[in-house]
C-alpha positions as CSV (number, residue, x, y, z in Angstrom):
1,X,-63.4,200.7,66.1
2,X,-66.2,200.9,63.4
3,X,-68.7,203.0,62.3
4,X,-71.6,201.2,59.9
5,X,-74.0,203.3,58.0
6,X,-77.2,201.5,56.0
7,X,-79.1,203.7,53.8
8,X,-79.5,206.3,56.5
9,X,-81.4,210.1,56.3
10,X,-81.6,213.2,58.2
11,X,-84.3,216.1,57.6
12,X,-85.2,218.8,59.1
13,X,-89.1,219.4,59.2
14,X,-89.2,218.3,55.1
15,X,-86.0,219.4,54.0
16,X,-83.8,216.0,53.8
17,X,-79.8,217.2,54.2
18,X,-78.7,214.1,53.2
19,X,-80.5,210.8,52.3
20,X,-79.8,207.1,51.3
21,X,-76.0,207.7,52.5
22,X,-74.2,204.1,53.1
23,X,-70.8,203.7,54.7
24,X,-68.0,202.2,56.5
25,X,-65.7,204.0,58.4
26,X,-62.9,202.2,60.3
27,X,-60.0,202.4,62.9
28,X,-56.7,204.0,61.3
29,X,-58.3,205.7,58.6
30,X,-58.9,209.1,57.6
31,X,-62.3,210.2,55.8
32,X,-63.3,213.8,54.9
33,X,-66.6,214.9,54.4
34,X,-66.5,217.6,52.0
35,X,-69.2,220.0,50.5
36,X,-70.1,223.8,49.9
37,X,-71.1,225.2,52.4
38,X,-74.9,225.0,54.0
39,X,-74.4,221.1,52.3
40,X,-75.0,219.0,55.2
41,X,-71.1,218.5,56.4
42,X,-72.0,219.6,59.9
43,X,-75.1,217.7,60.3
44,X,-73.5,214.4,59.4
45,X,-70.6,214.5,61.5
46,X,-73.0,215.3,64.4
47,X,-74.8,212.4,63.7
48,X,-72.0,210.7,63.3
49,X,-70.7,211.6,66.6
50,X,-74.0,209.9,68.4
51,X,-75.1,213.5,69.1
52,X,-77.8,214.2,66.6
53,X,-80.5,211.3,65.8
54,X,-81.5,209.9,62.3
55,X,-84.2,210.3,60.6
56,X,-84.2,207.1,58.7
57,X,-81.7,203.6,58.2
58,X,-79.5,202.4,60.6
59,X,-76.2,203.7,62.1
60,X,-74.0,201.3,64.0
61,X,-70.8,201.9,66.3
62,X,-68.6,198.7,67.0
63,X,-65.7,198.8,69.8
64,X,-64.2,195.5,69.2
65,X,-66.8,194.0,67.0
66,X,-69.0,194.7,69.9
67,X,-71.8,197.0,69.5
68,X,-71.9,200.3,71.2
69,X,-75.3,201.2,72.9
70,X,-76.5,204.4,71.7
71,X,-76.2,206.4,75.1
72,X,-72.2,205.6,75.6
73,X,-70.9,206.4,71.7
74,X,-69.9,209.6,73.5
75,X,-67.3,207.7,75.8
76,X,-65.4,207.3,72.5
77,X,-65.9,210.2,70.2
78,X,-64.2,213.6,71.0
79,X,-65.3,216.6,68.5
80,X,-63.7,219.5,67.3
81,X,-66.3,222.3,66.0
82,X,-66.8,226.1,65.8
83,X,-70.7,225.8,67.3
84,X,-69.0,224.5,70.8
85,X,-68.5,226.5,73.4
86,X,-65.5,226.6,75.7
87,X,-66.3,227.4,79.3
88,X,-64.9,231.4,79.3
89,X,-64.7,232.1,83.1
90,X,-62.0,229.2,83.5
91,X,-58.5,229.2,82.8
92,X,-56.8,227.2,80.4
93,X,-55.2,225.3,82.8
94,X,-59.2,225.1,85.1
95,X,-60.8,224.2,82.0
96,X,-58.2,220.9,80.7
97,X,-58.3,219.6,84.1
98,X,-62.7,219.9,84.4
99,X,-62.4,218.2,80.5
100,X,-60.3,215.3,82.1
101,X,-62.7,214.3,84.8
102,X,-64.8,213.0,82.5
103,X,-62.5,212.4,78.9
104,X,-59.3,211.9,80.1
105,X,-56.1,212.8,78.0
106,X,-53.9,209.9,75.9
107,X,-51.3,209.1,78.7
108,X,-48.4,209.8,79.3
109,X,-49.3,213.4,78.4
110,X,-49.9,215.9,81.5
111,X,-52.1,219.1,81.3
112,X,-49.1,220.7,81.5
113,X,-47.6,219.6,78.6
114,X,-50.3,220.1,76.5
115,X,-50.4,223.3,77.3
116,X,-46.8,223.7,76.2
117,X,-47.7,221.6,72.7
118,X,-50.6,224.0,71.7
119,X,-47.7,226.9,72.7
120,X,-50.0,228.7,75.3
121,X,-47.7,228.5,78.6
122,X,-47.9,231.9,79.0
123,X,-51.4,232.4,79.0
124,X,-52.3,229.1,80.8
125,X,-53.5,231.1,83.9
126,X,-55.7,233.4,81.9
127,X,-59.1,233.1,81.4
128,X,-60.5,231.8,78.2
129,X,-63.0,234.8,77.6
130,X,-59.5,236.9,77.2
131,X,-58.0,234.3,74.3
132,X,-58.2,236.1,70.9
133,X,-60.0,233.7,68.5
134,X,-56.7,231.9,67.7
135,X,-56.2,230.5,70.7
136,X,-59.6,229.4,71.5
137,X,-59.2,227.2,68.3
138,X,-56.1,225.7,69.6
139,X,-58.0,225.0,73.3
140,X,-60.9,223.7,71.3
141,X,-58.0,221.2,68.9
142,X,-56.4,220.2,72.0
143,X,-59.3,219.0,74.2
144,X,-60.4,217.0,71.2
145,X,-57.0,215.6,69.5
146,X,-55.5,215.0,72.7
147,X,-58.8,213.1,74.8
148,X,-58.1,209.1,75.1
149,X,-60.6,208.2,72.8
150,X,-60.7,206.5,69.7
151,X,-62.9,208.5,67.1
152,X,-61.6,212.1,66.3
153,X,-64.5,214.0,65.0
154,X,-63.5,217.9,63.5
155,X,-65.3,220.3,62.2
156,X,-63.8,223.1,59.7
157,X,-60.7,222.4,62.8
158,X,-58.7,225.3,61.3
159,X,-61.2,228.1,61.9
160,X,-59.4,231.1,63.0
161,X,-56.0,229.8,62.5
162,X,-52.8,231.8,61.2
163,X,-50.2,230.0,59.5
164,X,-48.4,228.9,62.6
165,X,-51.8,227.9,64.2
166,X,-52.0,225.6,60.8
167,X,-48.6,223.7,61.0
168,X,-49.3,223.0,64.6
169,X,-52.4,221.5,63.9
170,X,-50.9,219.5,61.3
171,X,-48.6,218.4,63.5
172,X,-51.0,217.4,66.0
173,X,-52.6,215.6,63.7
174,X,-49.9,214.0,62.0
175,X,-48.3,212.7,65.8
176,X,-52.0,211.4,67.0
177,X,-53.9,209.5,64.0
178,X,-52.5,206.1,64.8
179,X,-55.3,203.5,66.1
180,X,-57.8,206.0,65.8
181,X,-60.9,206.5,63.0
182,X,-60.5,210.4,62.5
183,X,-63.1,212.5,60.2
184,X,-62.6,215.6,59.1
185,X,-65.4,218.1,57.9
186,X,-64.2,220.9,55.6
187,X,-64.6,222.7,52.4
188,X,-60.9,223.4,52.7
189,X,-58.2,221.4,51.2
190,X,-55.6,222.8,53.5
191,X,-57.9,221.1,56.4
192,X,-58.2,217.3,55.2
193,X,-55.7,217.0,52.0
194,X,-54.0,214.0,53.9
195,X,-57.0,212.1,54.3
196,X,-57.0,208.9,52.5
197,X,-61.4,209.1,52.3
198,X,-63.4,211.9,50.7
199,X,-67.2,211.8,50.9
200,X,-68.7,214.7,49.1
201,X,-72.3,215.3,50.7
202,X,-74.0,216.5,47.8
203,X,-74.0,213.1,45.9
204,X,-76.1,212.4,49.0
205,X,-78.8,214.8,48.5
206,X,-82.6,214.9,47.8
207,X,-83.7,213.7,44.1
208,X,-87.5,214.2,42.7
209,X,-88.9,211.1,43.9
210,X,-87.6,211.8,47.3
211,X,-89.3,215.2,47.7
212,X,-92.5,213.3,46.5
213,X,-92.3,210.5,48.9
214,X,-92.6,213.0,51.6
215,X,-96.3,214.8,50.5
């Protein structure tokens, strides 16, 4: 799995987020994407994940050394972000099994015991507009760590995570990275400090000539 970037842009209406950004990323690596905050972090990885055009250059997704056409990338990314919603009149249990039909989970694993991995057996049955915050982050880690897919896309991932909430996702993390291309999006060292790749957004920003070229 590859991702190829060629001197690619995104604005919004004349304010460029980030521009002439060129890059690789590749199967069984980690990459962060770092950044204050209101940088552009967001923005990239949603372009990144096929969800969110460009506004200039040329992005390319590879399965295989075959190129992916732009309207099935999302058949192998799964993201991770605090903008998504989860579905709040399921259950935990309603809402893993509606995500399978069309991501399914890495096999062997069963609903059941992912459930019992992000430690919420005993609210399984419950409906996710009762979860405190917490828990919704762990749903939200699970349906995107644990989908069958081969690009791991996350987005600030520890949002609303005590300390135990943060060893299980390292956890998670650390048992699922093999054979995958996983990108991480964080101002938070605690979040991406074992990824190999660090990207800082702002060397990718607007300069003088830039802001000209678009009057």
């Amino acid at each position: 799995m590859k991702i190829i970037f060629n001197d690619t842009g995104k604005r919004f209406n004349r304010e460029w987020i980030f521009r002439h950004f060129t890059y690789e990323f590749s199967i069984d690596n980690t990459y962060a994407i770092i950044g204050p905050n209101g940088s552009g972090k967001s923005t990239l990885l949603q372009v990144l994940s096929g969800g969110m055009d460009l506004s200039e250059g040329q992005g390319r997704w590879f399965s295989k050394n075959l190129p992916i056409e732009s309207d099935c990338i999302n058949e192998h990314v799964s993201i991770c972000a605090p903008y998504l919603e989860l579905i709040e009149e399921m259950t935990l249990y309603e809402f893993l099994k509606f995500h399978a039909t069309f991501k399914p989970f890495i096999k062997p694993l069963t609903i059941e015991k992912i459930i019992s991995l992000i430690g919420l057996q005993n609210a399984a049955n419950k409906q996710l507009r009762l979860y405190s915050s917490g828990m919704k982050q762990r749903v939200k880690l699970a349906q995107a760590i644990f989908s069958a897919v081969p690009i791991v896309l996350l987005d600030e991932p520890c949002t609303n995570l005590d300390v135990e909430g943060i060893q299980l996702y390292h956890q998670l993390i650390n048992e699922n990275r093999k054979n995958r291309l996983l990108i991480i999006s964080s101002n938070d060292t605690e979040e991406y400090s074992f990824c190999e790749n660090k990207i800082n957004i702002s060397d990718f920003k607007t300069t003088t000539a830039d802001l000209q070229s678009i009057n």
